[in-house]
C-alpha positions as CSV (number, residue, x, y, z in Angstrom):
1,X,-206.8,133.9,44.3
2,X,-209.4,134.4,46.6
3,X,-212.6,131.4,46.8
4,X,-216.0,133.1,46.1
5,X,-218.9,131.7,47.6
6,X,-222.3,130.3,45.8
7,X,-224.8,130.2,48.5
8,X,-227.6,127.3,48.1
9,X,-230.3,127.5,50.5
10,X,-231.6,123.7,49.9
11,X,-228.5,122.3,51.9
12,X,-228.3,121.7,55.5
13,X,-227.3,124.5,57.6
14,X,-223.6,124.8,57.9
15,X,-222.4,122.8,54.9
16,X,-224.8,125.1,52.2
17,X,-221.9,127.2,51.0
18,X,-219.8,126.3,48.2
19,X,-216.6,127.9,47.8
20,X,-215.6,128.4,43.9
21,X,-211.6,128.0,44.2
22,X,-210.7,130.6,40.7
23,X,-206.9,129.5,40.8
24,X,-207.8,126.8,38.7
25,X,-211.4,126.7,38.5
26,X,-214.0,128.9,36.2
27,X,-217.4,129.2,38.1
28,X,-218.4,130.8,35.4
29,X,-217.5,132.2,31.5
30,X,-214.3,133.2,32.0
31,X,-212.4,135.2,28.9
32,X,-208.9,136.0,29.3
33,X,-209.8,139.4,27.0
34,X,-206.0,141.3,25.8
35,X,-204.0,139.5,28.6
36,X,-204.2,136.6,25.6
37,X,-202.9,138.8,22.8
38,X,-199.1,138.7,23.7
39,X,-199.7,135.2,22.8
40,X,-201.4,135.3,19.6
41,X,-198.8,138.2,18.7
42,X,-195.9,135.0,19.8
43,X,-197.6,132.6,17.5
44,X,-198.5,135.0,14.4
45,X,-195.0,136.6,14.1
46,X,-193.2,133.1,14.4
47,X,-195.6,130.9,12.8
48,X,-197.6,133.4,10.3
49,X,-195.3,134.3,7.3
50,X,-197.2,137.7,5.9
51,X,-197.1,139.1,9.9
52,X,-195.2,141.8,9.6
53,X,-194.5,144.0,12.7
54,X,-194.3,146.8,11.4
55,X,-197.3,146.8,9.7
56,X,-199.4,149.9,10.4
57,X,-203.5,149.8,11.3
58,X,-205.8,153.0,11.5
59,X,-207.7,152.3,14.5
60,X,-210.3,154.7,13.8
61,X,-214.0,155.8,13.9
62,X,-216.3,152.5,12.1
63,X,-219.1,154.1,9.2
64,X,-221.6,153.9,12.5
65,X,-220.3,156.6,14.5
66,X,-220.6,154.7,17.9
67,X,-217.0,153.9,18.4
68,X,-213.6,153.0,16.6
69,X,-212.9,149.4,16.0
70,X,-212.4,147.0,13.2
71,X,-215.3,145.7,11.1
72,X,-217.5,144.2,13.7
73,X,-215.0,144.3,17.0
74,X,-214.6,147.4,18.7
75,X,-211.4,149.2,20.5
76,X,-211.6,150.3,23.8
77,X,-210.4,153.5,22.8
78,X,-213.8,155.4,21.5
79,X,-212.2,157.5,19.2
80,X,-209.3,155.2,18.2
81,X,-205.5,154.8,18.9
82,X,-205.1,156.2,15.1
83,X,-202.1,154.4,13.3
84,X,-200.5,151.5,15.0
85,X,-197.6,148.7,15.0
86,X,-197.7,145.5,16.4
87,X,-195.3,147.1,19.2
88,X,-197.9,150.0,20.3
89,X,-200.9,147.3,19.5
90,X,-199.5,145.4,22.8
91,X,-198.5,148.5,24.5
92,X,-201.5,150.7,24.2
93,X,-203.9,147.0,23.9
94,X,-205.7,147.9,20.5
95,X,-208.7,145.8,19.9
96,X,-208.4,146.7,16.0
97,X,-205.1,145.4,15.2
98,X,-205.7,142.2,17.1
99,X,-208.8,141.4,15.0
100,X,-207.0,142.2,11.7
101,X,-204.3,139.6,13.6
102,X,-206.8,137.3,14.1
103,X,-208.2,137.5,10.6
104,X,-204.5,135.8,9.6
105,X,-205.0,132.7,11.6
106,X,-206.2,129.5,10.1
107,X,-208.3,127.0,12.1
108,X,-205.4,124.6,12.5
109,X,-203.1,128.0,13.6
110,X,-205.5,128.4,16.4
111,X,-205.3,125.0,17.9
112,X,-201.1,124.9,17.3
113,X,-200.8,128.4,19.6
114,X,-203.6,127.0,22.0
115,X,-201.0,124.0,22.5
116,X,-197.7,125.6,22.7
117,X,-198.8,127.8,25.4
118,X,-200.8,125.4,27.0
119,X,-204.6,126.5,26.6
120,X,-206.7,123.8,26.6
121,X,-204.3,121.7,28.7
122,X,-203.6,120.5,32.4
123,X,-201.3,122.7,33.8
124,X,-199.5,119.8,36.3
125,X,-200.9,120.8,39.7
126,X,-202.9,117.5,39.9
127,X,-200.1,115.7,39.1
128,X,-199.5,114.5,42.7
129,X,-201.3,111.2,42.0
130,X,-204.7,109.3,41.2
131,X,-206.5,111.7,43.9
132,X,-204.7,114.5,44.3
133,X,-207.2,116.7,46.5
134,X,-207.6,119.5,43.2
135,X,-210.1,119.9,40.9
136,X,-208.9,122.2,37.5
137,X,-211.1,123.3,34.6
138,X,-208.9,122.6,31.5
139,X,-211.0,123.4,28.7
140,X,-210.2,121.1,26.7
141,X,-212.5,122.0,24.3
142,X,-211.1,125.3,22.8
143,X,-210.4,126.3,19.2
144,X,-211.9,122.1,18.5
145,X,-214.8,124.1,16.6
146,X,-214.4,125.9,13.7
147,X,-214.2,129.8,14.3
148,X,-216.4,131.3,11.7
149,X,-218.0,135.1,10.8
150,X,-216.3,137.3,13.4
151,X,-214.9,134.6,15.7
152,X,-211.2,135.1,14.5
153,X,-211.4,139.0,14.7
154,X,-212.6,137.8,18.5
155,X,-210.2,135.5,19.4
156,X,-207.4,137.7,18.2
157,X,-208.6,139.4,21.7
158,X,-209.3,137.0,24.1
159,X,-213.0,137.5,24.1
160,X,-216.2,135.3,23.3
161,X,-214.4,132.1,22.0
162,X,-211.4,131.9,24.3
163,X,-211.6,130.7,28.4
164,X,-208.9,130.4,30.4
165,X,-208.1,130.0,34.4
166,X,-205.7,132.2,36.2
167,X,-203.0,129.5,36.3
168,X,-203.1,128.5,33.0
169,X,-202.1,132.4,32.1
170,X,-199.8,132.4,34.9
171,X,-198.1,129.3,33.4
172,X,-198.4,130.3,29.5
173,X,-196.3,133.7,31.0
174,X,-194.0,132.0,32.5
175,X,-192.9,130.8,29.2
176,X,-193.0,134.1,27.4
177,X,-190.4,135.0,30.2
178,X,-187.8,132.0,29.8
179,X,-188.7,130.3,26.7
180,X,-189.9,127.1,28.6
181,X,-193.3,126.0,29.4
182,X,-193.5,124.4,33.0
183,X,-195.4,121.8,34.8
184,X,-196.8,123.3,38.0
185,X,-195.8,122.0,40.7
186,X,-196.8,122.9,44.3
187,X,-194.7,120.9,46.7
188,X,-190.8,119.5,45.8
189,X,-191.2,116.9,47.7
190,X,-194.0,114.3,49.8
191,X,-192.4,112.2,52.3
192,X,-189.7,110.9,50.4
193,X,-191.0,111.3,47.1
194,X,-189.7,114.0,44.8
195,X,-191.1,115.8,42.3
196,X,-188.9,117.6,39.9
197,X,-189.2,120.6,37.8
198,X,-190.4,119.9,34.4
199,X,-190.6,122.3,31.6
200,X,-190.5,122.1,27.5
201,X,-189.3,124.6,25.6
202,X,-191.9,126.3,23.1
203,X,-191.4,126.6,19.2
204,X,-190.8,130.4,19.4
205,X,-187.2,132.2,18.8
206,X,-185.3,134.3,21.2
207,X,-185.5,137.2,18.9
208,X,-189.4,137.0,18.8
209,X,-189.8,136.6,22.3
210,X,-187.7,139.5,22.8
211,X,-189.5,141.4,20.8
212,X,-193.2,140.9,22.7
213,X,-191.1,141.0,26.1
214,X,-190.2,145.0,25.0
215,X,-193.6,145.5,23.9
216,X,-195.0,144.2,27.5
217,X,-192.2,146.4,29.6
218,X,-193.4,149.1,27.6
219,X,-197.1,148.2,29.0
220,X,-195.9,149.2,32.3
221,X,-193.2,152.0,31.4
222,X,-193.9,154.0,28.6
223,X,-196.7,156.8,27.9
224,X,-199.9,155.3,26.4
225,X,-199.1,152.4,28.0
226,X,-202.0,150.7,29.3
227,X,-200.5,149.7,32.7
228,X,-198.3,152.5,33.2
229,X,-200.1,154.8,35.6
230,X,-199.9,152.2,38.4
231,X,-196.7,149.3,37.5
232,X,-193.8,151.7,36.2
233,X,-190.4,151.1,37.4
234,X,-190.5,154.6,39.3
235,X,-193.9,153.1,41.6
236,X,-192.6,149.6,42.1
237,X,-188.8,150.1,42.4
238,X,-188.4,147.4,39.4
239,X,-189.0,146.7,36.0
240,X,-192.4,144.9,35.5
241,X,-193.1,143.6,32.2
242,X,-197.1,143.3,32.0
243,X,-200.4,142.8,29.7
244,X,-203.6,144.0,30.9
245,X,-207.3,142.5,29.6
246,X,-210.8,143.3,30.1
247,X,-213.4,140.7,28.9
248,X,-217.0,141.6,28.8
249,X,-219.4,138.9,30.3
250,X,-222.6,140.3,29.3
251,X,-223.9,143.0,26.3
252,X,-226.3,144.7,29.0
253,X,-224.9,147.9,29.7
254,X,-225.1,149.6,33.1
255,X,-225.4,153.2,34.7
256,X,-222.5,154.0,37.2
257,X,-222.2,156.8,39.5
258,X,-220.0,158.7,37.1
259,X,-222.8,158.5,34.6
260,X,-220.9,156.1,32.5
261,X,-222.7,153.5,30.8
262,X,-220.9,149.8,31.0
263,X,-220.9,146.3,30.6
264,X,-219.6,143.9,33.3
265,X,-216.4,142.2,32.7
266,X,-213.7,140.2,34.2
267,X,-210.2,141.7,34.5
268,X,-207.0,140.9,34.4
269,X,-203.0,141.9,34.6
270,X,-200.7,139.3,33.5
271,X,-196.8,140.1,34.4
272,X,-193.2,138.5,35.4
273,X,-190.6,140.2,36.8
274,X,-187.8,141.2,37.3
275,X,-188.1,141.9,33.5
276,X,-184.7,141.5,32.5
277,X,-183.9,138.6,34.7
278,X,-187.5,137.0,35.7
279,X,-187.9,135.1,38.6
280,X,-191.5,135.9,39.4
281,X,-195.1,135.5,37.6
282,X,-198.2,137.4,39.0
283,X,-201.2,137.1,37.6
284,X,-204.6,139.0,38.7
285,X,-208.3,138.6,38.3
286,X,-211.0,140.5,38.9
287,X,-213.6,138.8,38.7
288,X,-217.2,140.6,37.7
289,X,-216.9,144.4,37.7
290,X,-217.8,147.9,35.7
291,X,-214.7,148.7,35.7
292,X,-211.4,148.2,32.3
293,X,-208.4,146.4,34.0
294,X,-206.2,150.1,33.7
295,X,-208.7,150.7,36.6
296,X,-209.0,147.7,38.5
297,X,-206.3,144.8,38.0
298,X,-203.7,146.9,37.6
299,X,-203.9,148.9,41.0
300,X,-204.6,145.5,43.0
301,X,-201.5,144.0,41.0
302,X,-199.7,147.6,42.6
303,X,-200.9,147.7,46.1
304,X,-199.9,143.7,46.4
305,X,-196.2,144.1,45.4
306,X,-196.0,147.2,47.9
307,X,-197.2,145.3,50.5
308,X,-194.2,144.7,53.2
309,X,-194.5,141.4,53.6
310,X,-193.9,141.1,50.0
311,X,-191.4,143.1,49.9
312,X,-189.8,141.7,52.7
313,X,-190.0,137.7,51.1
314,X,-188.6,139.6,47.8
315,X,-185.5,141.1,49.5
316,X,-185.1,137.5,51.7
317,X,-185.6,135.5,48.0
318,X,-182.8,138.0,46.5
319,X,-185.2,138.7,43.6
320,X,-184.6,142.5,43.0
């Protein structure tokens, strides 16, 4: 996580910047977009008796012509990913099926997932003490009002009505990838005091996880996939499981060079690996830009885990 810094000219010279620390802190509206579906697909098939993943969605063309979609959210595929599974909804990130997912959820369904995975919640870094020297937006307020009109069709993608900060992603991934939600922890150990691992396990089976896990290494490793071109296991050397998500900030579209016409948006990759023995979590945000996280988080996620001093703590750590 990199600090960004708001410049205010009324302070004295010197001590007028204030860095934004975006580990654990939203400066601003902050939506995780589709890195939050693999976790409303967790709750829904586990908790949700009518999900069925097999059940097929025509992603197509709405009556207006201006894009595919689902009554009033649109995909981020113009013409449509046609018919699609649960499977392919994670793996190709279909906007459509994860409204008509979000549709199934009830009020009370919103606030249980939001808890297992921790939304909403400290995520233990300020757990160091009374005055620990951090500062972490919790949101602590999400899903407590009722979603209404097209707020479940939203939520089902991480847009509008959901925040969340790059840690508390990073720590609701970790449990996708062993089954157990941690307590961050920074430091083992202060002077003489020690400060064990702490984890919980979450209410979801082995056989459901697995089946979201596959869906996620096929994010990275199979064609359509939406973080395929720059995470497969022939670029990386491993097997990355991974979620990209895009969510738009603003409705005011802009003119790029290419002659495209977009909103801004934050990005995001969420990932662990190895996938078939984890032992690492990255998360990435972008914060602020034109472009879909298949052309921004993804590569930053790429050209960090090829750097050599990565690989070089990797082969030390005996991770891959």
């Amino acid at each position: 996580s990199h600090p960004v810094v708001a410049r205010d000219d009324r302070g004295p010279a010197g001590i007028a910047d204030a860095p934004f620390e975006r580990t654990l802190r939203k400066p601003g509206f902050q939506p995780p977009g589709s890195s939050f579906k693999p976790f409303v697909a967790l709750y829904a098939l586990e908790h949700i008796a009518r999900t069925d993943p097999q059940r097929l969605l025509e992603c197509a063309m709405l009556p207006d012509g201006r894009g595919a979609g689902y009554v009033d959210v649109r995909c981020n595929v113009h013409v449509g990913h046609g018919a699609v599974d649960l499977r392919d909804a994670l793996k190709r990130s279909c906007n459509s099926y994860f409204a008509m997912l979000g549709e199934q959820f009830s009020q009370a369904d919103w606030s249980a997932m939001a808890a297992e995975f921790g939304f909403g919640q400290p995520t233990g870094v300020r757990a160091l003490g009374p005055r620990p020297g951090l500062h972490e937006d919790v949101f602590p307020q999400l899903f407590q009002r009722e979603l209404t009109g097209r707020g479940p069709r939203l939520a089902g993608n991480g847009l509008s009505v959901v925040e969340a900060t790059p840690m508390q992603l990073a720590r609701a991934t970790a449990a996708l990838a062993t089954g157990a939600l941690p307590q961050v922890r920074l430091v083992q150990r202060v002077g003489v005091q020690e400060f064990p691992a702490q984890s919980r396990p979450i209410a979801i089976s082995r056989a459901t996880l697995e089946f979201v896990r596959g869906a996620m290494v096929a994010c990275s490793n199979e064609a359509g996939g939406s973080a395929r071109d720059a995470l497969n296991e022939h670029e990386l050397g491993f097997v990355l499981a991974a979620k990209t998500g895009s969510g738009d900030i603003g409705v005011e579209r802009v003119a790029t060079a290419d002659g495209q016409s977009r909103v801004r948006k934050h990005t995001w990759l969420i990932s662990y690996f190895p996938a078939h023995e984890p032992r690492y979590v990255l998360v990435v945000f972008c914060h602020d830009t034109l472009q879909t996280a298949s052309h921004s988080s993804i590569w930053v996620a790429r050209q960090f885990l090829q750097r050599p001093l990565v690989r070089e703590f990797l082969a030390r750590d005996g991770g891959l």
